[in-house]
C-alpha positions in Angstrom: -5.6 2.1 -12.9 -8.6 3.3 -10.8 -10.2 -0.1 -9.2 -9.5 -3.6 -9.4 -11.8 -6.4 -9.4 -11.8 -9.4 -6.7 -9.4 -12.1 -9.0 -6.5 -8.8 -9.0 -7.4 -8.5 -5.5 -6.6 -12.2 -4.7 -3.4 -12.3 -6.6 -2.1 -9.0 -5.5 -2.6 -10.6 -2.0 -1.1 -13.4 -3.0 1.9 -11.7 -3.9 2.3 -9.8 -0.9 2.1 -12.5 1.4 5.8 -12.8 1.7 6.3 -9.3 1.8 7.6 -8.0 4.8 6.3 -4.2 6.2 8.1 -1.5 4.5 6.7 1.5 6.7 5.9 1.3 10.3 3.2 4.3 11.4 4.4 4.5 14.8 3.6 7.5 17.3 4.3 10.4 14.9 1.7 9.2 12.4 0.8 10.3 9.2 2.8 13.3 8.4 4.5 14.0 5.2 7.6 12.4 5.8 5.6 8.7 6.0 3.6 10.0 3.1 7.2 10.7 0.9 8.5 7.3 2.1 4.8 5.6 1.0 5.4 7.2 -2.8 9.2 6.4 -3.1 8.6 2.9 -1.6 5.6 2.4 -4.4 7.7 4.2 -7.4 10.1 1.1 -6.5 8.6 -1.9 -5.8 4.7 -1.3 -6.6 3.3 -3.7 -4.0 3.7 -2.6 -0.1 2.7 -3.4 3.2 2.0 -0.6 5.9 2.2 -1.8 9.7 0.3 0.8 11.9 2.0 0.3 16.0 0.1 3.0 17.1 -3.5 4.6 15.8 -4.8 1.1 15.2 -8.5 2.5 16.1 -7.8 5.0 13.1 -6.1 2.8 10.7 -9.4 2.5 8.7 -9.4 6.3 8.0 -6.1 6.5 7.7 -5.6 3.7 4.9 -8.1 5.6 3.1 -5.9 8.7 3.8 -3.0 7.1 2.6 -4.4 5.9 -0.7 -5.6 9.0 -1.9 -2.4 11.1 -0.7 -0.2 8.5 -2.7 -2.6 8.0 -5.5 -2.8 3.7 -4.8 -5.0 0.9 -4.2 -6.5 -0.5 -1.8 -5.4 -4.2 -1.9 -6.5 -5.3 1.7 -6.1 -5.3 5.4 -5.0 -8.1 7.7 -4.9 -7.1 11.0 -3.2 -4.2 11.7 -1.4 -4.0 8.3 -2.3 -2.9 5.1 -1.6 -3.4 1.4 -1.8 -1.1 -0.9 -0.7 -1.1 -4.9 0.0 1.7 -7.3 1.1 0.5 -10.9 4.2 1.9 -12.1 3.7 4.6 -15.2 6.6 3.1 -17.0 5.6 -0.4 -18.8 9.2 -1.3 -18.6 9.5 -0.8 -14.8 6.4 -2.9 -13.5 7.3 -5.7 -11.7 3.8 -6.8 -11.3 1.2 -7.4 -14.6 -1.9 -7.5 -13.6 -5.0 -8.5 -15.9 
């Protein structure tokens, strides 16, 4: 799944409303440690939020950073945390069906 139109979007926003952050980029950054925990935390549950506590001037570049290191979508911002989506490859692990 390369892009997702605005109705996706919208319901993957939805349905990370309640989530709460799963990684927190604090004053080490982006290294390759966050970047593991990003992938195993997408292989899992698909749908994540990213809260950035430090390098909030850089977050834009370093969302788009994030999504192509980790192979995911853009879902949206909302303040200083981001959403991002990556479909899992096994049909009979995805939690979320999008259309």
């Amino acid at each position: 799944m390369e892009k997702i139109n605005s109705s996706q979007r919208s319901y993957l926003k939805s349905q990370a409303h309640h989530l709460n952050p799963v990684i927190i980029i604090g004053k080490n950054g982006l290294n390759d440690g966050a970047i593991d925990l990003i992938n195993k935390a997408l292989n899992k549950r698909e749908l994540i939020k990213i809260k950035f506590k430090e390098f909030k001037d850089e977050k834009n570049a370093l969302s788009e950073e994030i999504t192509i290191k980790t192979n995911s979508i853009l879902v949206g911002t909302i303040g200083h945390t981001l959403i991002i989506y990556k479909q899992n490859i096994d049909a009979e692990k995805r939690q979320i069906n999008i259309k």
